[in-house]
N, C-alpha and C positions, 0 to 999 in steps of 0.2 A: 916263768913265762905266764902272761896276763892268759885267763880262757878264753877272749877274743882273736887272742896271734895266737894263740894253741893249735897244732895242728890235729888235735884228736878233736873233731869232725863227729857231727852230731849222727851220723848211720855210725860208726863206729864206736862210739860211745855206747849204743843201744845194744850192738852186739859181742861188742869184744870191750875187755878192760883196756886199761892207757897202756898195756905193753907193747910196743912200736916193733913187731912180730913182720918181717918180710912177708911174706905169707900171708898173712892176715892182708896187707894192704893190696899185693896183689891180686887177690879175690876179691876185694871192692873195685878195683880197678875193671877185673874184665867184668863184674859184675854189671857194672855202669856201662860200658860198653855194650855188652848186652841187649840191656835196656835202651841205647840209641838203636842199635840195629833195628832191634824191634819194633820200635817207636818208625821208624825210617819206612818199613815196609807197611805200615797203617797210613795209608795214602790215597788221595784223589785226584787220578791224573790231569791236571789242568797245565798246558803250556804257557810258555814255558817253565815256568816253577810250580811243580805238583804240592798240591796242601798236604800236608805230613805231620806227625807228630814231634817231629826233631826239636823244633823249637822250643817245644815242653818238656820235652825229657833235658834239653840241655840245662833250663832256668830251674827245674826240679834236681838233676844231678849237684848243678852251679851251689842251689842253696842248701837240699840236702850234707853234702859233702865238703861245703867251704870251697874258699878260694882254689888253695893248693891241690886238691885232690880233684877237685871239681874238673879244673882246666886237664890236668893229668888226664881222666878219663876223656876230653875231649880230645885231647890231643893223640891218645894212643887209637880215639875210633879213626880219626881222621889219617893216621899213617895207615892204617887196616885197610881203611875204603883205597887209599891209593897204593897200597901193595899187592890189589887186587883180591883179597877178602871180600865175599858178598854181601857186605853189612848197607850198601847206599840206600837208598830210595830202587823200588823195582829188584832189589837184590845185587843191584848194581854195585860195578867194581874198577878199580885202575883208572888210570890218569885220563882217558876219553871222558868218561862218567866222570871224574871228580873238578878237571878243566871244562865243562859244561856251563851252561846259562844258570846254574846254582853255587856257581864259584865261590861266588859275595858271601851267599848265604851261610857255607861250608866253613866260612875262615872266618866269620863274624860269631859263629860257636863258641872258640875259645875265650874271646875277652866278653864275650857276654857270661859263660861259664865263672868268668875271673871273677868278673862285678856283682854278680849275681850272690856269688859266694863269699865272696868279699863283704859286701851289704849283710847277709845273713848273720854272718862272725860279730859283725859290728850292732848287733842287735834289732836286725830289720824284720827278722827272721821271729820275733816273738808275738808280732801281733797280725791280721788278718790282711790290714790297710795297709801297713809298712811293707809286711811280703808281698804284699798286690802292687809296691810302686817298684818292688827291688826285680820283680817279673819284670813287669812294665819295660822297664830301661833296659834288661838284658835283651828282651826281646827287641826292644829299637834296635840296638846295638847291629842286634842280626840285622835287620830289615834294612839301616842305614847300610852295610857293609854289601848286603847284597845287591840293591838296588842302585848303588854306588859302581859296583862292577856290573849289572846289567847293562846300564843307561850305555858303556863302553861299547855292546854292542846292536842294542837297538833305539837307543836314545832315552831322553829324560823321561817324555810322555809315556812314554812305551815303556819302560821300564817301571811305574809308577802306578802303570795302569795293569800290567800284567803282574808285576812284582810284590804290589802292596796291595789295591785294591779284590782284591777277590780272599783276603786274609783279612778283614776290617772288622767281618761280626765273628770269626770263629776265635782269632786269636786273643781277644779280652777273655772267652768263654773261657779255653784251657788257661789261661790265668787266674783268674777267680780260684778254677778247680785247686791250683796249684798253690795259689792263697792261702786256699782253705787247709791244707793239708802240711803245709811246712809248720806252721806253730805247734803242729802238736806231734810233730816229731820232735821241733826245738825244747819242748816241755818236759822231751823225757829225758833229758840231758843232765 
């Protein structure tokens, strides 16, 4: 198997050898989860979609961890949040909270997680500019998927206006940061 479809994942690589250890991958797993929760409650309540870290911790997870393990973690925070675990945004939990005006955003995680990490594997992930487009996109991804199920309940404008615009100069910012910082995890690969 080529090291791009390899699933030994560049945080893995750093900490653990290639031996494909149950155990070991479950600890990246809630490990990554973790870090969304975290990321979730570093927030500023603006309605209806509060600015949060989520978005960066998922395209940092996505390309940290590759495709496969990337979306894993998204996927296990999101059955969390809706099993009623207090990992959302506000500590928030269950299907009130996760069926909410953040719907879009919550389900546009995963394939942004996918692409993000997918882009990484494929060598996006080694230089400043390339990680800076492979954010980029994971983060539309959300913004598209969210903004898509907003407009459902308060329309395009309004969706576009509360959904996307009040995110326009923060969201490059944590990109960039996130730029900066994936190539040289990828470096020690």
């Amino acid at each position: 198997m080529s090291q791009t479809l390899s699933i030994n994942t560049t945080l893995k690589s750093i900490f653990w050898s290639q031996e494909n250890s149950i155990l070991r991958q479950a600890l990246l797993v809630i490990f990554g989860v973790l870090v969304l929760a975290v990321s979730a409650q570093l927030s500023v309540p603006l309605k209806p979609v509060p600015l949060t870290f989520q978005s960066t911790a998922v395209i940092l997870i996505g390309m940290a961890y590759g495709a496969r393990y990337g979306s894993i973690v998204v996927a296990a925070y999101l059955l969390a949040g809706l099993a009623g675990l207090p990992v959302l945004e506000g500590f928030g939990a269950g299907p009130a909270k996760f069926f909410g005006p953040t719907l879009g955003y919550l389900l546009g995680f995963f394939p942004a997680a996918m692409l993000s990490g997918y882009l990484a594997q494929k060598g996006w992930a080694k230089h400043v500019i390339t990680s800076f487009l492979a954010a980029c996109l994971g983060v539309g991804i959300i913004f598209l998927c969210g903004t898509t199920v907003l407009a459902q309940s308060i329309g395009w404008y309004n969706a576009v206006f509360f959904g996307v615009l009040p995110f326009i100069v923060s969201e490059p910012i944590k990109l960039i940061v996130v730029a900066l910082l994936i190539p040289t995890l990828w470096k020690k690969v």
